[in-house]
Backbone bond lengths (Angstrom), bond angles and torsions (degrees), N, CA, C in turn:
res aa  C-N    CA-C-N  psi(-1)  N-CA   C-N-CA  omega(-1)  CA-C   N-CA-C  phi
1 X - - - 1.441 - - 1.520 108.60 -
2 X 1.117 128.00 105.36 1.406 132.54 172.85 1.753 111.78 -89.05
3 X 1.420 110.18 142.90 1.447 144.59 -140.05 1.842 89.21 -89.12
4 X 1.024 118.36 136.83 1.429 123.70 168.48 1.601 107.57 -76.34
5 X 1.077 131.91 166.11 1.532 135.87 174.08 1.320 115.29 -139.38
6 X 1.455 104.07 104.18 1.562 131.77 -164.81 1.779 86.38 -55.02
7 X 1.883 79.79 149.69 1.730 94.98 -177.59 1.736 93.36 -72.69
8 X 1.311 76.85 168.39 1.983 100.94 -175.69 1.635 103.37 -47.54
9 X 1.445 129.44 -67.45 1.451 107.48 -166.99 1.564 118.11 -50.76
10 X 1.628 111.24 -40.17 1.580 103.19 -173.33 1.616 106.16 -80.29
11 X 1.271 126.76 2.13 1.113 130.42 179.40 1.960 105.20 -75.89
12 X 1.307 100.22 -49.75 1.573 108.63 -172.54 1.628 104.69 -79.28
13 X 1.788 118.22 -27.45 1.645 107.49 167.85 1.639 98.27 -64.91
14 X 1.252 143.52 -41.22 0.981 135.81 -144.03 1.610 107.55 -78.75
15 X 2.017 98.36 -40.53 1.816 104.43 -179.63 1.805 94.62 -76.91
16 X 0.981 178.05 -169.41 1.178 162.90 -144.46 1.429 132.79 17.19
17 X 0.699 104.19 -4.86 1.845 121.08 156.96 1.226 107.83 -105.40
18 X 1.617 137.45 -38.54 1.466 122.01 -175.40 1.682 99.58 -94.77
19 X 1.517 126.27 3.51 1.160 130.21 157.80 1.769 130.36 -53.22
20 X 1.453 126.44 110.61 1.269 128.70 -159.56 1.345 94.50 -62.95
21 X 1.503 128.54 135.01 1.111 145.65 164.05 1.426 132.67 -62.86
22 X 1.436 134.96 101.49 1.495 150.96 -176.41 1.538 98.07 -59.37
23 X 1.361 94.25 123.87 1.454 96.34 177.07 1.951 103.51 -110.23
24 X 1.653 90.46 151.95 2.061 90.48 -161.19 1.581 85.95 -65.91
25 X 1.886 71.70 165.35 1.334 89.23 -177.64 1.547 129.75 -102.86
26 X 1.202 115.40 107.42 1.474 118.27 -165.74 1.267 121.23 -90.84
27 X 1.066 121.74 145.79 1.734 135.30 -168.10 1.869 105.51 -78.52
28 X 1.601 99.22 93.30 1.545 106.13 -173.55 1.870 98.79 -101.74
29 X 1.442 121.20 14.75 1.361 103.41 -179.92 1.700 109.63 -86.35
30 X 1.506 124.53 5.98 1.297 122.66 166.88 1.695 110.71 -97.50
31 X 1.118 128.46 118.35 1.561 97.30 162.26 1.637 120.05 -90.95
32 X 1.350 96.62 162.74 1.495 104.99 -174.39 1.823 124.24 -54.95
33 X 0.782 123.95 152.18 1.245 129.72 -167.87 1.810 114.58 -78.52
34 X 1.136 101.37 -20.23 1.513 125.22 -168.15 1.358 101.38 -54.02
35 X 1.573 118.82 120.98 1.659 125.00 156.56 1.127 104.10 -94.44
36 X 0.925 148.14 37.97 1.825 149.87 159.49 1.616 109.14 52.96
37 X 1.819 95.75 31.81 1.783 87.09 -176.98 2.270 70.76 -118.20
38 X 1.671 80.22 116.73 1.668 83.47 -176.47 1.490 105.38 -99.13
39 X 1.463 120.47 129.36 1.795 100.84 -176.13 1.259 89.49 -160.69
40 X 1.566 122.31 149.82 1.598 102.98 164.25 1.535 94.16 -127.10
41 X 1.108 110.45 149.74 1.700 131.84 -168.03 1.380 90.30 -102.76
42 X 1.772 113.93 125.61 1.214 133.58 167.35 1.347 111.49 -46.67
43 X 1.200 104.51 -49.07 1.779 119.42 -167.05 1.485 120.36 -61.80
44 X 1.700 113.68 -25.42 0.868 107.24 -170.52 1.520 102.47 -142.43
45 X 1.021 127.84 5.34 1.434 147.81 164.92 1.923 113.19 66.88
46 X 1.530 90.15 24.08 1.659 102.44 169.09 1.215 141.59 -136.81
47 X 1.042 146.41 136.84 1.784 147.34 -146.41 1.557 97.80 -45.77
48 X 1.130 110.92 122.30 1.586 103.80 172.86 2.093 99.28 -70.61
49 X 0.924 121.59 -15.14 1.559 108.39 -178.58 1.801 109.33 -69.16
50 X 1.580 95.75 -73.20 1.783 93.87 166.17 1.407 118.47 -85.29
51 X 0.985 137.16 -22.69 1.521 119.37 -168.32 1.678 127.05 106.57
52 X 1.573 94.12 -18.35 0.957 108.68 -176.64 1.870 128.09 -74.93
53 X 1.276 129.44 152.99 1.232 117.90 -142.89 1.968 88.60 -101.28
54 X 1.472 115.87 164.19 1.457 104.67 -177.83 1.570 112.79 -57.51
55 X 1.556 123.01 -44.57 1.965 111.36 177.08 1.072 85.86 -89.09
56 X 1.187 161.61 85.67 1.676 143.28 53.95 1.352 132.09 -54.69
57 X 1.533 108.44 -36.06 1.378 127.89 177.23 1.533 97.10 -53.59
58 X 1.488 126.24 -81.98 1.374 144.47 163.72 1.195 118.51 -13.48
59 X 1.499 109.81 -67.70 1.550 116.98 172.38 1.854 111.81 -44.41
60 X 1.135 113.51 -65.02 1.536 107.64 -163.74 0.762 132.45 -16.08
61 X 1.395 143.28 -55.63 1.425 135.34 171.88 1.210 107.08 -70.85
62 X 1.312 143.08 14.47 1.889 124.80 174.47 1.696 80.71 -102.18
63 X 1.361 106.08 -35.66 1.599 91.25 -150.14 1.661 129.05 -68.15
64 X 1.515 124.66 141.41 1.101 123.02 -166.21 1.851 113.79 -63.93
65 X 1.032 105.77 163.68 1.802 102.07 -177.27 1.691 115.32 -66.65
66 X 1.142 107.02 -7.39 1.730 109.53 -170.52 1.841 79.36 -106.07
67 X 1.312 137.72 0.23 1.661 122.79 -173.44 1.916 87.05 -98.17
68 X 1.156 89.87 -53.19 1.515 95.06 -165.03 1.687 107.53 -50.30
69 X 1.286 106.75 -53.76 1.204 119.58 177.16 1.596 113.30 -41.11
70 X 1.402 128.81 -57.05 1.397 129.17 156.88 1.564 124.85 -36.43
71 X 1.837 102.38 -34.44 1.454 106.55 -174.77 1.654 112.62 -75.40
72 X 1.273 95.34 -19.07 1.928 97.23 -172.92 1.355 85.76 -105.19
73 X 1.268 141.60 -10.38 1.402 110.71 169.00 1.692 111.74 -89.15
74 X 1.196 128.09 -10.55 1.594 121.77 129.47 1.229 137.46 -33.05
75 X 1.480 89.88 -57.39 2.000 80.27 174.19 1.074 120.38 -80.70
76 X 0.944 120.89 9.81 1.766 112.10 150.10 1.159 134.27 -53.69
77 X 1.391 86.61 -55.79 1.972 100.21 173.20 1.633 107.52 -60.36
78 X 1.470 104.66 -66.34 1.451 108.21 -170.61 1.608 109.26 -48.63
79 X 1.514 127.55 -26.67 1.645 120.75 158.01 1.423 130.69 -52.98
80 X 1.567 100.58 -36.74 1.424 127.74 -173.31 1.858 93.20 -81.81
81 X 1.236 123.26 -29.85 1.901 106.89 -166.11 1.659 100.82 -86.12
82 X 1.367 127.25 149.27 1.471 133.40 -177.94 1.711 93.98 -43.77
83 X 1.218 105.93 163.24 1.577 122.89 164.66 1.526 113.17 -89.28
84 X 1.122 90.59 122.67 1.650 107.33 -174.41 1.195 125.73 112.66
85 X 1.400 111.16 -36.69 1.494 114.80 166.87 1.297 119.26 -72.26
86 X 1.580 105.05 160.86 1.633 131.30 -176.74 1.494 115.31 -34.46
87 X 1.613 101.69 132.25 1.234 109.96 177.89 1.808 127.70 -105.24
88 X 0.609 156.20 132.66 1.223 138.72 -167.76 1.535 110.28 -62.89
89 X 1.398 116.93 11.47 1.490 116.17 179.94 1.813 111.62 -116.39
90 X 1.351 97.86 -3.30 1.403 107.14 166.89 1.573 134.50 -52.92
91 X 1.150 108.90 -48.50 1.471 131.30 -164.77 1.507 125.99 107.91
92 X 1.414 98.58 -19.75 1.593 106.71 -157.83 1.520 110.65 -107.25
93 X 1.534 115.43 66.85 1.144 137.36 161.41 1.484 120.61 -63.13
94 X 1.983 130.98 14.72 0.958 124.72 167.73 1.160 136.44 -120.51
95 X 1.095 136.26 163.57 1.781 127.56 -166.94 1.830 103.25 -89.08
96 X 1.133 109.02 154.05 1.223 120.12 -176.78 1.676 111.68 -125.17
């Protein structure tokens, strides 16, 4: 029994579907900030381990090395501000 030979378009979906898939390419020359103490603090709406806010967490791997780089130069400060107090990711930028 000899095999039929799909016309040309389903021929080229078919070589491109059994084609190994390129995965994007993400910016691994920063590493992540993460001490694997995962927690997020009500108070300030960020991991008490890094500092980092929940869409930072998320973001990291899309983000470019000059984004990340901005993100750890945040947590500096946010190490440096008391625990518990306001974060700039709160909302609540007003005096009471």
């Amino acid at each position: 029994m000899s095999e039929t030979i799909p016309p040309a378009p389903e021929a080229r979906r078919e070589r491109r579907r059994r084609r190994p898939r390129r995965a994007p390419a993400f910016d691994t020359t920063i590493p992540s900030p993460c001490i694997s103490v995962c927690q997020i603090d009500d108070a300030t709406g960020c991991c008490i381990g890094c500092r980092r806010s929940m869409d930072e967490i998320r973001d990291w791997p899309i983000l470019s090395a000059e984004e990340k780089t901005a993100v750890l130069a945040r947590l500096g400060a946010r190490k440096a501000a008391p625990a518990g107090g306001p974060s700039e990711h709160d909302g609540q930028g007003h005096d009471d």
